[in-house]
VEXBALO-145868 format. One line per 8 residues: their letters; for each residue z, y, x of N, C-alpha, C. Coordinates in pm, 1 decimal. Each point is the difference from the previous one (the first is absolute). Layout:
BEGIN
A	Z/Y/X/Z/Y/X/Z/Y/X  ...
This chain:
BEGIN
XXXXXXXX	6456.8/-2275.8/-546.5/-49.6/-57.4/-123.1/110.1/-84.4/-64.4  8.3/-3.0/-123.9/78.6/-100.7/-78.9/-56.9/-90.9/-44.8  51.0/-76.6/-42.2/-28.0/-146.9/-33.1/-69.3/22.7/-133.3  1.8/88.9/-83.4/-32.3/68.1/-107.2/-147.0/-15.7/3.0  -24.0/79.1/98.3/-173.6/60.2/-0.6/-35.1/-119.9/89.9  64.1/-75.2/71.7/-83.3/-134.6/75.7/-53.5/-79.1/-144.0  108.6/14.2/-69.7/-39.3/-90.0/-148.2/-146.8/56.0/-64.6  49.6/108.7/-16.8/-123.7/86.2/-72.3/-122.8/-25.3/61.8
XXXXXXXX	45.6/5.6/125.9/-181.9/-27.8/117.9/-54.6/-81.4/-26.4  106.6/-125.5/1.0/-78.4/-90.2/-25.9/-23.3/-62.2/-91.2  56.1/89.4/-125.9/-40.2/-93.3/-134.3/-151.1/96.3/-22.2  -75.0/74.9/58.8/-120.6/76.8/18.1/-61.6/-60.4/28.2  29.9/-31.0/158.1/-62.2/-92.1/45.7/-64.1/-148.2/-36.0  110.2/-63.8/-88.6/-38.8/-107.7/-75.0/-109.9/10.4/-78.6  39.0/120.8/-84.6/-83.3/56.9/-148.8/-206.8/-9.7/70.2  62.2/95.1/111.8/-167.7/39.0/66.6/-28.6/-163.3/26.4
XXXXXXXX	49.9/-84.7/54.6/-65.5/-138.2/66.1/-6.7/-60.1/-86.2  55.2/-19.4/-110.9/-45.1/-88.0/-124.7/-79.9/101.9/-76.0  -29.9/62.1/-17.5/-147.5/99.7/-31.8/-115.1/-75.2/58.9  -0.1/18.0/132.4/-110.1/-21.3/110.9/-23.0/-139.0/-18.7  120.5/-104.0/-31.1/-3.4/-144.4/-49.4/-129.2/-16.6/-80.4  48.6/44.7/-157.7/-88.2/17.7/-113.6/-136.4/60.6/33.7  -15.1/83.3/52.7/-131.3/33.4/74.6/-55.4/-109.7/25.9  40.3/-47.6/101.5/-114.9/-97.8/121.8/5.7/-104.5/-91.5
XXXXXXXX	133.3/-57.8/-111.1/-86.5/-128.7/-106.1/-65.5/53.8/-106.3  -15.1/75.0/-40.2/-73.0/72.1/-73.5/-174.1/17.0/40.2  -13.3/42.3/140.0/-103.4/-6.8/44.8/-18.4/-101.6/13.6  34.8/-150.9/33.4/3.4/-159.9/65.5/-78.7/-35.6/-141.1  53.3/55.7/-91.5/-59.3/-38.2/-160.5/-131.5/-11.3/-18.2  -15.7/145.8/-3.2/-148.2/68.3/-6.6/-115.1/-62.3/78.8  40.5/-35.5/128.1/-93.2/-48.2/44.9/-24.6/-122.7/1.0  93.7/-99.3/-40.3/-1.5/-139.2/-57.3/-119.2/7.5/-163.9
XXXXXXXX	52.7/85.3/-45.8/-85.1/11.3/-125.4/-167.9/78.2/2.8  12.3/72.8/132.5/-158.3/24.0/35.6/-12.7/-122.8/70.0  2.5/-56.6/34.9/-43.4/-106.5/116.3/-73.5/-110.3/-119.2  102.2/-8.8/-122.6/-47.6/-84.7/-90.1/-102.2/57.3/-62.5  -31.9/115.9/-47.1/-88.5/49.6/-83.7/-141.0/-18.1/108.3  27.0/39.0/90.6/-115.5/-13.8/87.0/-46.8/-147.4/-12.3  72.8/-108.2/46.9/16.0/-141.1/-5.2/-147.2/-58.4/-122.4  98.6/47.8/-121.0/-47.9/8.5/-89.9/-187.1/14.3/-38.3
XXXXXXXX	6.3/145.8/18.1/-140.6/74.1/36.7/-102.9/-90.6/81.0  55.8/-73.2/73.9/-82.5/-51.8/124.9/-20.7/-160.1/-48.7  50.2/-46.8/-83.3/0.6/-118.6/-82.2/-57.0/11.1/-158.4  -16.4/56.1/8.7/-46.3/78.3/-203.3/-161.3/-33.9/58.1  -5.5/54.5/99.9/-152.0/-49.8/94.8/-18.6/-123.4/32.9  46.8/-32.6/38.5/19.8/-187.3/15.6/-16.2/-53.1/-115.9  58.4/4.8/-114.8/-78.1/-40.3/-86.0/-70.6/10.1/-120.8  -34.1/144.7/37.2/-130.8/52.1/-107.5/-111.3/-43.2/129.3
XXXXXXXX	-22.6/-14.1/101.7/-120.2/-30.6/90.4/-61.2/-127.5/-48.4  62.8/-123.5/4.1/-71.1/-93.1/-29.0/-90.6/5.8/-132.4  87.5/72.8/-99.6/-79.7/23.0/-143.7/-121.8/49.0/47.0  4.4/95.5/53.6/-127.5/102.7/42.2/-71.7/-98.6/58.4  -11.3/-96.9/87.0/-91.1/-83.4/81.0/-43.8/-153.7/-73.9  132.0/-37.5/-91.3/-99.6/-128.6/-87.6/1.5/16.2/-85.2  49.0/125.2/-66.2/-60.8/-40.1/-134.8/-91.3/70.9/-58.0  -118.8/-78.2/-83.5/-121.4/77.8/-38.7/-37.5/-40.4/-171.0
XXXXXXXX	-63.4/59.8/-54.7/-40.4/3.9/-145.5/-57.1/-155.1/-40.1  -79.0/-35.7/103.4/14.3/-134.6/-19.4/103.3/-133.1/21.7  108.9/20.6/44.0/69.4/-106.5/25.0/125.1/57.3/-103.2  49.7/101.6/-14.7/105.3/65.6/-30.8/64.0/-94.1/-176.1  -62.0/-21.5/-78.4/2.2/-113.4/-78.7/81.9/-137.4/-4.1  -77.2/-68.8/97.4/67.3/-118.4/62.6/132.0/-40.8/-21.4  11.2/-158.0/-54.8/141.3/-10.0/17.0/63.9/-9.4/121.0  -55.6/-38.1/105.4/59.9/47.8/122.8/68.9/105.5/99.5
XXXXXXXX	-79.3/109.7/-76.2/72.7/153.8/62.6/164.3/21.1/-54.1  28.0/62.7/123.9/99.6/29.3/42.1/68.2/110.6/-159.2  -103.6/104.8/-24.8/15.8/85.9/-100.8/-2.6/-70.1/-149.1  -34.6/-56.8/-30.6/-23.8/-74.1/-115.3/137.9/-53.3/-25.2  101.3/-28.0/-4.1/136.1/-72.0/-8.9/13.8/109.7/-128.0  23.9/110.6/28.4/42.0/77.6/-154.9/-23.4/147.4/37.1  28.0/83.0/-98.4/-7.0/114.0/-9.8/103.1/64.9/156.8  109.3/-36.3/-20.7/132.8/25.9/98.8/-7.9/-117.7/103.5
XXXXXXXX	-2.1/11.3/84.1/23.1/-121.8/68.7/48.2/85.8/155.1  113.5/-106.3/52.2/59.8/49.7/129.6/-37.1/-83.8/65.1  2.1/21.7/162.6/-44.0/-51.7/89.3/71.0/-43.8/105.8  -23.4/-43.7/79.0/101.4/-73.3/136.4/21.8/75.2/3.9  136.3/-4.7/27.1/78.5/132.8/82.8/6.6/24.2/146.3  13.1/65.4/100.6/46.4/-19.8/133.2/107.4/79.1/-3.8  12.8/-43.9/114.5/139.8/25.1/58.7/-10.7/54.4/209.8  50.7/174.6/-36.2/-63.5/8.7/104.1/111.9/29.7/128.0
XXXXXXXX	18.7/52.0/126.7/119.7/27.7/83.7/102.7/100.9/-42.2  128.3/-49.8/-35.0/105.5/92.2/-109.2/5.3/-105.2/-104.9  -49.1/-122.6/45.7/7.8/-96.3/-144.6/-48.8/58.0/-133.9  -58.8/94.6/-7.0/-38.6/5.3/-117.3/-79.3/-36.0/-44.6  -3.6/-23.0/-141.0/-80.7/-67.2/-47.1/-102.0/62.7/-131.0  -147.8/26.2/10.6/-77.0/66.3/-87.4/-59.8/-92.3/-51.0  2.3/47.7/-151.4/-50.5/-73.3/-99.0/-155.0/81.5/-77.2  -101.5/-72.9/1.5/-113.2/48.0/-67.1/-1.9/-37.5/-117.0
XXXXXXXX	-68.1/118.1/-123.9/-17.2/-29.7/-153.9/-128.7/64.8/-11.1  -109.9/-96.9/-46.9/-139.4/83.8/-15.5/18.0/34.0/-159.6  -27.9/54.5/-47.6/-38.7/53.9/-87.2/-145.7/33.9/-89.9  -78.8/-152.5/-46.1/-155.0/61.3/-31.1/-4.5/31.8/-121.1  -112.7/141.9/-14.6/-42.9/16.1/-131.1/-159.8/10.6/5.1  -28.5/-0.1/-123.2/-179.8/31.8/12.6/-31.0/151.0/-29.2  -70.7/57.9/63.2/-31.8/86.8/4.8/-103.2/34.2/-153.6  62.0/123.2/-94.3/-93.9/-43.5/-135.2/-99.7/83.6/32.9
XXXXXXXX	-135.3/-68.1/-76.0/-130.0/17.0/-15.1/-91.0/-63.3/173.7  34.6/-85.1/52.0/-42.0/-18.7/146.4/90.2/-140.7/23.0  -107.7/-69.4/71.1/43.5/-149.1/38.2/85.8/-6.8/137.2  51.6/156.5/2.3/99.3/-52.3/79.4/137.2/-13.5/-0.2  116.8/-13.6/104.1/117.9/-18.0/-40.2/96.5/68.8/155.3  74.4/19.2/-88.5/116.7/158.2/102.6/102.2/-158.6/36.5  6.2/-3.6/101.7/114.6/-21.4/36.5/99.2/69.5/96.2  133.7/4.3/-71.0/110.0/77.4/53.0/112.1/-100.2/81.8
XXXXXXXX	33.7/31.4/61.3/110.1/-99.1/120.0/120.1/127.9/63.5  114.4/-78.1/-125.2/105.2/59.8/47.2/77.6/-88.4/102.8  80.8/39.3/111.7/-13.9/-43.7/68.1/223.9/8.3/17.6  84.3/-69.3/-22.9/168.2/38.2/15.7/46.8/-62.3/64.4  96.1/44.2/19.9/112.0/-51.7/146.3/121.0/30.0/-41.1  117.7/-24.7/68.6/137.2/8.7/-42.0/45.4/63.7/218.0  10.2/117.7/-40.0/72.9/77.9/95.1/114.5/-63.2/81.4  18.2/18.0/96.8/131.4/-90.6/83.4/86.4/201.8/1.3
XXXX	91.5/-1.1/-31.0/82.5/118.3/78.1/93.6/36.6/78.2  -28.2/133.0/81.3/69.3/-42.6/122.2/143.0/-27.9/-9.4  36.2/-122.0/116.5/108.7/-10.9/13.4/97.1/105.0/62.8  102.7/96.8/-19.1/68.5/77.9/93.7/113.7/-50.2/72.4
């Protein structure tokens, strides 16, 4: 063999292992960013639940409720393992022709990405 094709081998060789690099952070990504969406999902529940359990047609008015602050209103945020930190935004409207009211809860975060 010459020193030629040792070169060549292993500039292949390089090429294939920094391929396989980008792979596995590539995948490290994905699942950082499912982990959050899930996160997410499982907290969007956390706090649409309490709505569902106190609040009722009679109290919903009140200057005391939580919903009453404004149309938009955000909510404590947490902050969960990965330091991240999710932020709640309810969103109420009234539902037309019916005394009731839709509330929507978007729910954002700011992604950490992987380090390689």
């Amino acid at each position: 063999m010459t020193i030629l094709e040792i070169i060549v081998a292993m500039l292949i060789l390089v090429l294939v292992i920094a391929g396989l690099a980008n792979l596995f952070v590539a995948g490290k990504r994905f699942v950082l960013s499912s982990r959050s969406r899930m996160a997410g999902g499982e907290l969007g529940k956390y706090f649409l639940d309490p709505l569902q359990l106190n609040v009722t047609q009679s109290n919903w008015d009140q200057a005391g409720n939580n919903l009453m602050i404004g149309p938009d209103r955000t909510g404590s945020a947490v902050r969960l393992e990965g330091n991240i930190e999710y932020t709640p935004t309810y969103n109420i409207t009234d539902v037309t022709g019916t005394d009731l009211r839709r509330v929507k809860l978007i729910l954002s975060w700011q992604e950490k990405l992987a380090k390689s």
